[in-house]
PQR file with spaces between the fields and no chain letter, atoms N, CA, C, O and H, PARSE charges and radii, in Angstrom:
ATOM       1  N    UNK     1      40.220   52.107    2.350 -0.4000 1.5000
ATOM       2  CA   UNK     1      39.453   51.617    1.219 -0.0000 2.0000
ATOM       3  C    UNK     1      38.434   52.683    0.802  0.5500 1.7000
ATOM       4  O    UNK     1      37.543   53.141    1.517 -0.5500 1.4000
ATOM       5  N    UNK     2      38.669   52.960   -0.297 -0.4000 1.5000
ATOM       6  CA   UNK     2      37.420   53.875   -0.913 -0.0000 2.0000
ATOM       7  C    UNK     2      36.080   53.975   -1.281  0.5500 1.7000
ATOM       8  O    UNK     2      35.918   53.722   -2.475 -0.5500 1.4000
ATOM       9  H    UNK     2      39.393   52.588   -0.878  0.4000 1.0000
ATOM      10  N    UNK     3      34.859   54.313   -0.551 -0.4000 1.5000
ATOM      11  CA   UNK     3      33.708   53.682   -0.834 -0.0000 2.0000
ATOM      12  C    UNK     3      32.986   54.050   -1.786  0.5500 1.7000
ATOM      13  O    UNK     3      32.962   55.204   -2.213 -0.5500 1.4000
ATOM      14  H    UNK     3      34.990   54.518    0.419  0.4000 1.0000
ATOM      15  N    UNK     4      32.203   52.948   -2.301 -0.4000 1.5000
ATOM      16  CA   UNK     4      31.402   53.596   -3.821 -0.0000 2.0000
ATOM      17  C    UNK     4      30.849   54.415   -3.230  0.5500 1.7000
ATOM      18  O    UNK     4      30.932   54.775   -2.056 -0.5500 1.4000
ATOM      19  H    UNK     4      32.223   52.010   -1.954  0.4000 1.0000
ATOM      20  N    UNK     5      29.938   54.911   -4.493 -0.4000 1.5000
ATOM      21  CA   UNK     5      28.351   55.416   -4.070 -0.0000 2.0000
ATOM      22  C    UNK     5      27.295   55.291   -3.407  0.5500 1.7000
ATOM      23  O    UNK     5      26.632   56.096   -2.753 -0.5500 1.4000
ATOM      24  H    UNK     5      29.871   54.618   -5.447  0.4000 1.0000
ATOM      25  N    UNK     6      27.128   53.615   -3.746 -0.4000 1.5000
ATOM      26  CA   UNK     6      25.887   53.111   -3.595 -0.0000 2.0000
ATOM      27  C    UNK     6      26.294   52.886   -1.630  0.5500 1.7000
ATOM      28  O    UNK     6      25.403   52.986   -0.787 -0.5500 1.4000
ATOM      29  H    UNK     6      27.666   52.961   -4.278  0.4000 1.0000
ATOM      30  N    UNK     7      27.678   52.604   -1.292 -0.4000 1.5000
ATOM      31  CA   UNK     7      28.105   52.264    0.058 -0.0000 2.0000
ATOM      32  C    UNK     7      27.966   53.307    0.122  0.5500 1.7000
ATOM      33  O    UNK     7      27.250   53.324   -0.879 -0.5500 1.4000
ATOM      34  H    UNK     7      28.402   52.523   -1.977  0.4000 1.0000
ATOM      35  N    UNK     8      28.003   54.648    0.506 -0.4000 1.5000
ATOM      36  CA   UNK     8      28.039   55.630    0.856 -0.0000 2.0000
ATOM      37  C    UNK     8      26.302   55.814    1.373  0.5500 1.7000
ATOM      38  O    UNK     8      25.854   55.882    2.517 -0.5500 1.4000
ATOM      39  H    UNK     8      28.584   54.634    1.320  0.4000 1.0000
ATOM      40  N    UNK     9      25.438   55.868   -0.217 -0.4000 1.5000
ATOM      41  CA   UNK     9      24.086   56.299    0.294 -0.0000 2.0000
ATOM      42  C    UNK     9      23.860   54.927    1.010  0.5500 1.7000
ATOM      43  O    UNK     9      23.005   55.096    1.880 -0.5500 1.4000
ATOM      44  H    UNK     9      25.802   55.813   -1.147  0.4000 1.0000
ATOM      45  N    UNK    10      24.228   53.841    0.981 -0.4000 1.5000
ATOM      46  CA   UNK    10      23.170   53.025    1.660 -0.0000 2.0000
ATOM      47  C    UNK    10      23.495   52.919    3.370  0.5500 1.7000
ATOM      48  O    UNK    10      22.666   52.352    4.082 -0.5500 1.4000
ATOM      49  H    UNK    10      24.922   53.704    0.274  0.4000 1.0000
ATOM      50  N    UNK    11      24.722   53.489    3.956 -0.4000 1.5000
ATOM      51  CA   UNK    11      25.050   53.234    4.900 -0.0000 2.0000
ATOM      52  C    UNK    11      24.335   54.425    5.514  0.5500 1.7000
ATOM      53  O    UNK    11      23.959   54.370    6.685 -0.5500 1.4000
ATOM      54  H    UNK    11      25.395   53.950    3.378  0.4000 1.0000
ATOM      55  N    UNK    12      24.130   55.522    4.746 -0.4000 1.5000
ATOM      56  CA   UNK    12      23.265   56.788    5.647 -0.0000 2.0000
ATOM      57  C    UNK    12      21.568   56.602    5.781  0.5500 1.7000
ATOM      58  O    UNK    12      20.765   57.275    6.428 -0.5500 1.4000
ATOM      59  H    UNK    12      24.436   55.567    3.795  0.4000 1.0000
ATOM      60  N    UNK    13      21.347   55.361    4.867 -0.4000 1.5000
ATOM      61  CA   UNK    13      19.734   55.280    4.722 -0.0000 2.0000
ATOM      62  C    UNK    13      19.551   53.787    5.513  0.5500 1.7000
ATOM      63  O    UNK    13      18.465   53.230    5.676 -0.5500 1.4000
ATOM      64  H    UNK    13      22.000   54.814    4.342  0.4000 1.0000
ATOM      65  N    UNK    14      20.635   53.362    5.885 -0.4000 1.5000
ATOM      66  CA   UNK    14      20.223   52.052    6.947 -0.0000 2.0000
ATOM      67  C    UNK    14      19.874   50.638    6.169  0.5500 1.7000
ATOM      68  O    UNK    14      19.266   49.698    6.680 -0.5500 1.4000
ATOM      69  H    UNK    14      21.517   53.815    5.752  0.4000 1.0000
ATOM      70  N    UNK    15      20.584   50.711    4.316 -0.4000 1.5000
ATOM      71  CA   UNK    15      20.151   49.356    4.067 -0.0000 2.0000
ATOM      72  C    UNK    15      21.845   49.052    3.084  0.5500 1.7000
ATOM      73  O    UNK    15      22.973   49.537    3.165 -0.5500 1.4000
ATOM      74  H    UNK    15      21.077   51.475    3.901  0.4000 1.0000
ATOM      75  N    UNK    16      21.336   48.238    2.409 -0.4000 1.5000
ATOM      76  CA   UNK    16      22.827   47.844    2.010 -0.0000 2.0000
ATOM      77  C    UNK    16      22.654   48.185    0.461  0.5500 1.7000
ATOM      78  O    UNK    16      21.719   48.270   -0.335 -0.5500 1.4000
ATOM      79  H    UNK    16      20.419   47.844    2.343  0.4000 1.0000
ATOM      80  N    UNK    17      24.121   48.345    0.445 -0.4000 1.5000
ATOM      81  CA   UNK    17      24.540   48.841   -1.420 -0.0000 2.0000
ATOM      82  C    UNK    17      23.517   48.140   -2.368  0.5500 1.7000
ATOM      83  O    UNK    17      22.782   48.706   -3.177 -0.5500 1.4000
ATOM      84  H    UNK    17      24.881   48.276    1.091  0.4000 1.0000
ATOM      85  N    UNK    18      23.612   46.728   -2.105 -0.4000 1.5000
ATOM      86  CA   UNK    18      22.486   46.315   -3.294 -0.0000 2.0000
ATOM      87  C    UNK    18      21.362   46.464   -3.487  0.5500 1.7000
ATOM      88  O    UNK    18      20.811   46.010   -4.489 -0.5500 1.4000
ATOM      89  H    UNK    18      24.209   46.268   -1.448  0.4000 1.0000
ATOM      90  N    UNK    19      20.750   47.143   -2.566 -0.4000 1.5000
ATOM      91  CA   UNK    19      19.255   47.724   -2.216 -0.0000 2.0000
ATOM      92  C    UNK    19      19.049   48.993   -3.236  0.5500 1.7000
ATOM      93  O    UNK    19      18.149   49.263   -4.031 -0.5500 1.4000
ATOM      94  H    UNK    19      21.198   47.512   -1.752  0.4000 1.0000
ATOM      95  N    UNK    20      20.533   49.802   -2.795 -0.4000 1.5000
ATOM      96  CA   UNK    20      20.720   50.978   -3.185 -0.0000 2.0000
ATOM      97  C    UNK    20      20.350   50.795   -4.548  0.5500 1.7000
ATOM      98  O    UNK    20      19.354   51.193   -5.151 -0.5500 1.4000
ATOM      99  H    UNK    20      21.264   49.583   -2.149  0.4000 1.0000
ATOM     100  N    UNK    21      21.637   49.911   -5.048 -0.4000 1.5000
ATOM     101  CA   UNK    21      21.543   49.775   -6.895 -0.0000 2.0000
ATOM     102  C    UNK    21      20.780   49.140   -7.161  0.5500 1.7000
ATOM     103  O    UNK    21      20.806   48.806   -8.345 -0.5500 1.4000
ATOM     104  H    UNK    21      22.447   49.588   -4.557  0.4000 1.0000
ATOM     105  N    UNK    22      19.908   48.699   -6.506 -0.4000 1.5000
ATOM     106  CA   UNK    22      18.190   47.828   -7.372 -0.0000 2.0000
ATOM     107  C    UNK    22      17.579   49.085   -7.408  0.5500 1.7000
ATOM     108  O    UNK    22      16.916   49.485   -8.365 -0.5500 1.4000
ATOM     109  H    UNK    22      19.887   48.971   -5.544  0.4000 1.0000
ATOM     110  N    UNK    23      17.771   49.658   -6.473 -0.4000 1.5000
ATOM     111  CA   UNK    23      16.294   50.708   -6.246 -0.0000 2.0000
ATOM     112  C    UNK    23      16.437   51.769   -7.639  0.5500 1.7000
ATOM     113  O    UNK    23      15.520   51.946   -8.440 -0.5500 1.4000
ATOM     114  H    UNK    23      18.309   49.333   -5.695  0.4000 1.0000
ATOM     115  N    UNK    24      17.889   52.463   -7.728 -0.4000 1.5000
ATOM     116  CA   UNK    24      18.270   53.403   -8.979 -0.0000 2.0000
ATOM     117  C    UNK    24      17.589   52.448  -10.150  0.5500 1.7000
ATOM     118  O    UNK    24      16.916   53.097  -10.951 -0.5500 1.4000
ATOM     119  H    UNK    24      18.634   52.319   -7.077  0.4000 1.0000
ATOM     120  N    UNK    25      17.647   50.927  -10.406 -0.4000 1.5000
ATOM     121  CA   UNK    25      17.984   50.745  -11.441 -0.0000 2.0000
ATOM     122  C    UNK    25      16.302   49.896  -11.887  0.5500 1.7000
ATOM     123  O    UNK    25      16.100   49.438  -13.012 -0.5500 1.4000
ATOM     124  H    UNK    25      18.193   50.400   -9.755  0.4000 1.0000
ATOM     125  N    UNK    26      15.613   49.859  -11.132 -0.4000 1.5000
ATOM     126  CA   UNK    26      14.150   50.408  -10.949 -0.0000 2.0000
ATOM     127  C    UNK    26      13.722   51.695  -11.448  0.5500 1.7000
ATOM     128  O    UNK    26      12.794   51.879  -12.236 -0.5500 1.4000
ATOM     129  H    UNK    26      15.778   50.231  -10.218  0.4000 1.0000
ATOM     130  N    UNK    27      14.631   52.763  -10.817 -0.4000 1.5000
ATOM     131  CA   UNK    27      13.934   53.744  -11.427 -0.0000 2.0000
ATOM     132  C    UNK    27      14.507   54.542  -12.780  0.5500 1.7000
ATOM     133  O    UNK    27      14.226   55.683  -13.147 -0.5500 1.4000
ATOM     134  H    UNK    27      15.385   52.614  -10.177  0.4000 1.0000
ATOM     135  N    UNK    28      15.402   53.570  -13.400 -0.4000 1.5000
ATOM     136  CA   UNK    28      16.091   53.838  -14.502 -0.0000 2.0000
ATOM     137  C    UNK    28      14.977   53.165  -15.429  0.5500 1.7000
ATOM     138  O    UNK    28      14.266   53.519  -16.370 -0.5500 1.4000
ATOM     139  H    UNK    28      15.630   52.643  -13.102  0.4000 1.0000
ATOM     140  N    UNK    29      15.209   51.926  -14.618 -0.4000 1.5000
ATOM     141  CA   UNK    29      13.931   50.958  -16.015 -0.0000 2.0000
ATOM     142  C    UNK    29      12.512   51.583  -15.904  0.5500 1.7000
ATOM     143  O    UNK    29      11.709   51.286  -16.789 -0.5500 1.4000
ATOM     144  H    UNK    29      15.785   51.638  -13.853  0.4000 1.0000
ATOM     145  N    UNK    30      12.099   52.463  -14.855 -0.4000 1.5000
ATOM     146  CA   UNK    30      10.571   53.327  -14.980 -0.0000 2.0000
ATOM     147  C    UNK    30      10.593   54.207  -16.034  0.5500 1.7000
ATOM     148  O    UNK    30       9.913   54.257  -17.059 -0.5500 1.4000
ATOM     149  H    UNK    30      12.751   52.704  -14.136  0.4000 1.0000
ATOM     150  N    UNK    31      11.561   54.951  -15.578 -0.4000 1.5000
ATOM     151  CA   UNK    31      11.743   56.060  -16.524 -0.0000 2.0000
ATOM     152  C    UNK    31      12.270   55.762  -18.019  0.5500 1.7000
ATOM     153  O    UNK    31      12.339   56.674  -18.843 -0.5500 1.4000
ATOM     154  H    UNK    31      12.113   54.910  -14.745  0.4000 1.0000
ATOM     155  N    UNK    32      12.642   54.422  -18.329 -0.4000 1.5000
ATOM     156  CA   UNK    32      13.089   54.284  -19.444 -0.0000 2.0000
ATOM     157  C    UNK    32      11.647   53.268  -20.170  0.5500 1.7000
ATOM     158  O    UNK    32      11.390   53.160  -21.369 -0.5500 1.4000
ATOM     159  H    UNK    32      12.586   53.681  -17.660  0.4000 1.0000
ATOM     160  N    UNK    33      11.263   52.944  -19.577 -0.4000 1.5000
ATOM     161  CA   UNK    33       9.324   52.886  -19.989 -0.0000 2.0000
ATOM     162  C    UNK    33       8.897   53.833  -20.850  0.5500 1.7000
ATOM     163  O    UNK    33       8.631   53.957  -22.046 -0.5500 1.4000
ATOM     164  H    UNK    33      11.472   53.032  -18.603  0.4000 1.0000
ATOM     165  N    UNK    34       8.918   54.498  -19.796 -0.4000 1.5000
ATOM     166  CA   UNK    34       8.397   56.113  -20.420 -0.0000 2.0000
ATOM     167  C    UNK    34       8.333   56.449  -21.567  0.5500 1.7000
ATOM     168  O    UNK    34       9.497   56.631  -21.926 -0.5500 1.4000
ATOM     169  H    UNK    34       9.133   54.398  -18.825  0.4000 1.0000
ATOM     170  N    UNK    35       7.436   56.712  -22.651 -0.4000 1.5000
ATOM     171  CA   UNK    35       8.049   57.565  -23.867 -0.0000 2.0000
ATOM     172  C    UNK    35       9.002   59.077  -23.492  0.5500 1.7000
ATOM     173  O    UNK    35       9.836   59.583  -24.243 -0.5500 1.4000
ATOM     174  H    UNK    35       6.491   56.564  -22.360  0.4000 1.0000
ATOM     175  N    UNK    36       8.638   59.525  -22.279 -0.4000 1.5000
ATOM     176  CA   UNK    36       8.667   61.063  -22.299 -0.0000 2.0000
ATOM     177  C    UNK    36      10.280   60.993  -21.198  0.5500 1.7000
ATOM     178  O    UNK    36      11.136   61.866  -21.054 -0.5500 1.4000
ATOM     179  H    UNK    36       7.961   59.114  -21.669  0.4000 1.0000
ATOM     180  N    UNK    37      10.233   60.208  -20.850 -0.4000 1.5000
ATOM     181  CA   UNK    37      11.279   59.644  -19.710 -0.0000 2.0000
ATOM     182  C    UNK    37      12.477   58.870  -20.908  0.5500 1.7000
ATOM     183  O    UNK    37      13.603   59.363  -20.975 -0.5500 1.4000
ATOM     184  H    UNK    37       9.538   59.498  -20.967  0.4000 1.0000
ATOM     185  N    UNK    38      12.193   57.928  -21.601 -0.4000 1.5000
ATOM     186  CA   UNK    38      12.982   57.876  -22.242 -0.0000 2.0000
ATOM     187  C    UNK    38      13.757   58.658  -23.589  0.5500 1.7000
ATOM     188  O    UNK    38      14.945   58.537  -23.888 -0.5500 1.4000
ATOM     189  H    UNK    38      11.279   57.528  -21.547  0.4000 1.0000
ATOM     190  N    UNK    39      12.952   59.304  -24.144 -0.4000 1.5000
ATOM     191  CA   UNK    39      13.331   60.933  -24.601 -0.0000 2.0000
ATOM     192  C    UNK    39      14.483   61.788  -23.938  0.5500 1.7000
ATOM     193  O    UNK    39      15.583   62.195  -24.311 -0.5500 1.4000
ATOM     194  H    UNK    39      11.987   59.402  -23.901  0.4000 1.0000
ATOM     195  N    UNK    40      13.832   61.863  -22.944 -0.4000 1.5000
ATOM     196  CA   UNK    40      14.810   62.630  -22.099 -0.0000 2.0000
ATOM     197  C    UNK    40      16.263   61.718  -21.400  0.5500 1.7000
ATOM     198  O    UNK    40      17.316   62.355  -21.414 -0.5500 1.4000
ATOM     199  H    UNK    40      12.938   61.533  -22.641  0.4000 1.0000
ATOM     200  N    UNK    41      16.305   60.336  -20.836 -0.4000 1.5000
ATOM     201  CA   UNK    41      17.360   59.792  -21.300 -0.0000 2.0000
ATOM     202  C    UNK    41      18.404   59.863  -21.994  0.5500 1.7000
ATOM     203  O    UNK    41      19.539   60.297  -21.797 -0.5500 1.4000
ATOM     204  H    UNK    41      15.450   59.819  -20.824  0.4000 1.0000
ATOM     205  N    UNK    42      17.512   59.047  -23.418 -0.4000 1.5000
ATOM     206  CA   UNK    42      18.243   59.076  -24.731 -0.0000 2.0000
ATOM     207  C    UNK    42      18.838   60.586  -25.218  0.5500 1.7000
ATOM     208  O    UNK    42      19.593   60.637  -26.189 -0.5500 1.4000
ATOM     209  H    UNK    42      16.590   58.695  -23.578  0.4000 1.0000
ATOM     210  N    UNK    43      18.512   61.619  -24.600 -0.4000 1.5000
ATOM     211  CA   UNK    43      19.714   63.242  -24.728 -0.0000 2.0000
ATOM     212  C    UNK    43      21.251   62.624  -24.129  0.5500 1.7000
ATOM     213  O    UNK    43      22.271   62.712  -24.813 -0.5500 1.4000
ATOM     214  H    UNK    43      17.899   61.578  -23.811  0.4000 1.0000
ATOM     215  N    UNK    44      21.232   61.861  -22.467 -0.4000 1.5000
ATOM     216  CA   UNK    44      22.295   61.729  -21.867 -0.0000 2.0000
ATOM     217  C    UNK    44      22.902   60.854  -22.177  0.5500 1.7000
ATOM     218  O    UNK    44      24.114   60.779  -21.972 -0.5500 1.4000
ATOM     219  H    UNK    44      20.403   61.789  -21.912  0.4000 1.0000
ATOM     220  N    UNK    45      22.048   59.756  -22.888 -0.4000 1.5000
ATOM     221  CA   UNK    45      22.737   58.404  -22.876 -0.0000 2.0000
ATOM     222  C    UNK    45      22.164   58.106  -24.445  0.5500 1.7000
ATOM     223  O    UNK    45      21.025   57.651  -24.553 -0.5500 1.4000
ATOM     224  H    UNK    45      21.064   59.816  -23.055  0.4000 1.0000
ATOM     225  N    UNK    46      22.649   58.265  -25.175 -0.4000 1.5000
ATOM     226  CA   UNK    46      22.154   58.352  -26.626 -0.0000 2.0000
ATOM     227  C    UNK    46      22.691   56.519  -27.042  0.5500 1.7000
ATOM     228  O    UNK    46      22.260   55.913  -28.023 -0.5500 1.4000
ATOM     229  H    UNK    46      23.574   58.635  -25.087  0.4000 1.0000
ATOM     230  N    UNK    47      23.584   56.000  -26.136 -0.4000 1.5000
ATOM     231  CA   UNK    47      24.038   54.470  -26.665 -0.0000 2.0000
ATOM     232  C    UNK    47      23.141   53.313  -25.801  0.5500 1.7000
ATOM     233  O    UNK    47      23.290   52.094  -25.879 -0.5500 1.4000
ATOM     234  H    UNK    47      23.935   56.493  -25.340  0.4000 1.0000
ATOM     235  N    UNK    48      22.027   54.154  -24.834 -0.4000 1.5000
ATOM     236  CA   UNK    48      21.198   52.891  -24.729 -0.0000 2.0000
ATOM     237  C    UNK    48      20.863   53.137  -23.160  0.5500 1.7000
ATOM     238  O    UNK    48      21.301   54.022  -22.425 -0.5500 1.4000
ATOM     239  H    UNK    48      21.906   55.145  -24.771  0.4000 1.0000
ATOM     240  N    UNK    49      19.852   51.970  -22.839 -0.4000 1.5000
ATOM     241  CA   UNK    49      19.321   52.188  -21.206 -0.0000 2.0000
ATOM     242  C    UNK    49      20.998   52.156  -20.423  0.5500 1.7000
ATOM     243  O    UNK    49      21.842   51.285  -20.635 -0.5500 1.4000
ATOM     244  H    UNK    49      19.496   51.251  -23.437  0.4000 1.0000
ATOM     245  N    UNK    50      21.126   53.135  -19.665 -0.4000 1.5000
ATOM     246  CA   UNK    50      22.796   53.101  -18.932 -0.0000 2.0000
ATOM     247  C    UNK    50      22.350   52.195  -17.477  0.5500 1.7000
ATOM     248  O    UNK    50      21.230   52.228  -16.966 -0.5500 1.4000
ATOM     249  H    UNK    50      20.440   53.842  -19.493  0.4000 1.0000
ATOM     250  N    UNK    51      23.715   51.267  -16.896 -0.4000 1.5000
ATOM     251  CA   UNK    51      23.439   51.042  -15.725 -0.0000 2.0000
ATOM     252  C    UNK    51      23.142   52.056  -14.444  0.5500 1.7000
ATOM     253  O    UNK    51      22.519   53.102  -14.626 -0.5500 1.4000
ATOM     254  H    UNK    51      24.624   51.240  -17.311  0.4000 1.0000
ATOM     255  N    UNK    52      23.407   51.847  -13.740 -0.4000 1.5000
ATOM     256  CA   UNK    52      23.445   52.693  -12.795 -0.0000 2.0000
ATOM     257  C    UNK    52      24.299   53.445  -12.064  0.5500 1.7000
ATOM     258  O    UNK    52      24.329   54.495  -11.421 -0.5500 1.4000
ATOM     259  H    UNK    52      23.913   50.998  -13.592  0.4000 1.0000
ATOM     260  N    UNK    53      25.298   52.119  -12.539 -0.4000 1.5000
ATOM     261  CA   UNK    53      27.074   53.233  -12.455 -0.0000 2.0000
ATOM     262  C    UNK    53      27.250   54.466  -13.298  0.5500 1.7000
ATOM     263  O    UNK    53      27.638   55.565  -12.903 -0.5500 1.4000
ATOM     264  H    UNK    53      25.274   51.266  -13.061  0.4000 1.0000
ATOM     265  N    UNK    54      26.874   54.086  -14.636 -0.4000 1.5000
ATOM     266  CA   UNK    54      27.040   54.673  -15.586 -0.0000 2.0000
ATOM     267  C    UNK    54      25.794   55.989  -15.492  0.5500 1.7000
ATOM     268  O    UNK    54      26.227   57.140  -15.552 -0.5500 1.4000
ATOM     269  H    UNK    54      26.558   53.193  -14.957  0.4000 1.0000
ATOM     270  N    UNK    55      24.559   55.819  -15.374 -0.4000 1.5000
ATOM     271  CA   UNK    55      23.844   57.216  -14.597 -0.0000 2.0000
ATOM     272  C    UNK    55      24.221   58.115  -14.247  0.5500 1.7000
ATOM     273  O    UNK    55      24.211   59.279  -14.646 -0.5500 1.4000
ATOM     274  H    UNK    55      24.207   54.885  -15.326  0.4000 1.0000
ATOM     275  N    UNK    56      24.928   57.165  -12.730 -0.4000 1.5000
ATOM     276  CA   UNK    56      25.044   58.069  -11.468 -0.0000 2.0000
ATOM     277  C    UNK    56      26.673   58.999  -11.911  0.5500 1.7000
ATOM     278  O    UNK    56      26.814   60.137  -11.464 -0.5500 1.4000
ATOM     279  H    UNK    56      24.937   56.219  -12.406  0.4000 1.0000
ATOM     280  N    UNK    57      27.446   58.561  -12.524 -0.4000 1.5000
ATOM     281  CA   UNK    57      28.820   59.467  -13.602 -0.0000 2.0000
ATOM     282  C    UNK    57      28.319   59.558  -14.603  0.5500 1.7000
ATOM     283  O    UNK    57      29.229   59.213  -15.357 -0.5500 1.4000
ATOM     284  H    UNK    57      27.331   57.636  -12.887  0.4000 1.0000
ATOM     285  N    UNK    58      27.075   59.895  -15.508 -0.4000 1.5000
ATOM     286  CA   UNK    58      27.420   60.591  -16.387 -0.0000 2.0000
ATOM     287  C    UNK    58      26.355   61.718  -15.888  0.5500 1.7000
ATOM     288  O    UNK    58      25.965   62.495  -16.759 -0.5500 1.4000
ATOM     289  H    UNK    58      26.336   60.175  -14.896  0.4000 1.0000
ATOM     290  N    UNK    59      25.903   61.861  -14.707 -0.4000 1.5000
ATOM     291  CA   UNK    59      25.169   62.703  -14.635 -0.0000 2.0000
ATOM     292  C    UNK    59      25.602   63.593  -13.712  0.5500 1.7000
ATOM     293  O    UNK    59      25.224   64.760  -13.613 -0.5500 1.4000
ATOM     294  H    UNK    59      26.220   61.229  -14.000  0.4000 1.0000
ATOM     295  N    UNK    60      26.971   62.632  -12.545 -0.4000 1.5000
ATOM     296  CA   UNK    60      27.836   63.611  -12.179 -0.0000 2.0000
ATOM     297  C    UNK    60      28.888   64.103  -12.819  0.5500 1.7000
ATOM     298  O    UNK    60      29.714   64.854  -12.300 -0.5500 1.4000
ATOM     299  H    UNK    60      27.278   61.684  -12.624  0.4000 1.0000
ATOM     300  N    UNK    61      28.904   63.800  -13.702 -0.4000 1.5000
ATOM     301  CA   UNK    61      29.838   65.355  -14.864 -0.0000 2.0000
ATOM     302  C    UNK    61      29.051   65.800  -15.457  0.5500 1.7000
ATOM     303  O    UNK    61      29.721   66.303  -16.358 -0.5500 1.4000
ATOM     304  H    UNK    61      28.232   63.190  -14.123  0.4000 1.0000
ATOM     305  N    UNK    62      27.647   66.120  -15.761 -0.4000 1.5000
ATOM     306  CA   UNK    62      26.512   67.062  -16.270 -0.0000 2.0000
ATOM     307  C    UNK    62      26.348   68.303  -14.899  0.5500 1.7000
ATOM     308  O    UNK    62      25.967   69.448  -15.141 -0.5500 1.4000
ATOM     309  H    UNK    62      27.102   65.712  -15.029  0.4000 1.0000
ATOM     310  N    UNK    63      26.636   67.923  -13.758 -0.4000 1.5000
ATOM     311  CA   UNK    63      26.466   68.620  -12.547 -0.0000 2.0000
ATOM     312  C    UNK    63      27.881   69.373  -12.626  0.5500 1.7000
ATOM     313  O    UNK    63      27.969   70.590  -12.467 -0.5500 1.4000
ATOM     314  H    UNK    63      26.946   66.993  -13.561  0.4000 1.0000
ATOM     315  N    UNK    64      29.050   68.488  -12.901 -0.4000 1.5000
ATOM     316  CA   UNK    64      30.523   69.479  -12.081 -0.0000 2.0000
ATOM     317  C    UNK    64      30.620   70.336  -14.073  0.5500 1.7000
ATOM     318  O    UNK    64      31.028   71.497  -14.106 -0.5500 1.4000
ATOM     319  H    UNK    64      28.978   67.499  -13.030  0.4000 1.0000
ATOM     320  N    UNK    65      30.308   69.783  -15.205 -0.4000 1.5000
ATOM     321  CA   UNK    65      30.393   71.131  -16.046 -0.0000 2.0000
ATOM     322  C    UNK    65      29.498   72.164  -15.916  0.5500 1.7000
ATOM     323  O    UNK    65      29.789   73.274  -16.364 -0.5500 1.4000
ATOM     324  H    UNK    65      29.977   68.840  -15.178  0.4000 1.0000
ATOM     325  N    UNK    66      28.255   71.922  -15.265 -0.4000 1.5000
ATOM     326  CA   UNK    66      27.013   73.701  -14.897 -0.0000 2.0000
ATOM     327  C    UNK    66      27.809   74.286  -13.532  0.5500 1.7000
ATOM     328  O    UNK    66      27.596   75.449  -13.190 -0.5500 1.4000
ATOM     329  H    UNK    66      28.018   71.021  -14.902  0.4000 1.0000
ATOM     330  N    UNK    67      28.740   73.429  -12.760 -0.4000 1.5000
ATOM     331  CA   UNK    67      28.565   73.961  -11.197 -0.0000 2.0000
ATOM     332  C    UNK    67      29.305   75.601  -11.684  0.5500 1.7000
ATOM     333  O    UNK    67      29.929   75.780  -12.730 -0.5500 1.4000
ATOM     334  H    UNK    67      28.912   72.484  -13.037  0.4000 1.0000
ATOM     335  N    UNK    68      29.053   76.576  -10.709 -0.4000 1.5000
ATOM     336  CA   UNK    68      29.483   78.051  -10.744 -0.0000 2.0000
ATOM     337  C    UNK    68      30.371   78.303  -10.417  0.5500 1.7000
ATOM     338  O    UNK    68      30.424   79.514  -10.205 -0.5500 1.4000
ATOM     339  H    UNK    68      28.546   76.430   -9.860  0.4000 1.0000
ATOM     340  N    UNK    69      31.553   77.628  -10.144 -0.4000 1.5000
ATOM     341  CA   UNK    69      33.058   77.702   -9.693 -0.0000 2.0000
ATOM     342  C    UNK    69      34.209   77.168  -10.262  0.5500 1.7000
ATOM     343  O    UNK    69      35.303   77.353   -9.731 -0.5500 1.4000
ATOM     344  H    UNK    69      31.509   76.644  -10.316  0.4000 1.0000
């Protein structure tokens, strides 16, 4: 069975997946408070506050198109 994300980090930090995705999605809704936080958002996600699935992939293909290989 293939594990998400959130199973992945939460099993190395000792709490469980849904901890994981409250905690991102806390700090999605901080930063999307923000005037200066949501600015910077709205560059990645121009169709609105993203979940946290949606974050955590669209920000890992912002990482694998810069990577140097």
């Amino acid at each position: 069975m293939k594990q998400t994300i959130f199973q992945l980090i939460a099993k190395r930090h000792g709490v469980t997946p849904e901890h994981v995705r409250a905690e991102i999605q806390i700090a999605i809704d901080a930063a999307w408070n923000d005037p200066e936080g949501r600015e910077e958002q709205l560059r990645l996600f121009p169709e609105g506050k993203p979940s946290p699935e949606l974050f955590i992939l669209r920000l890992a293909e912002q990482v694998k198109q810069k990577a140097p290989y």
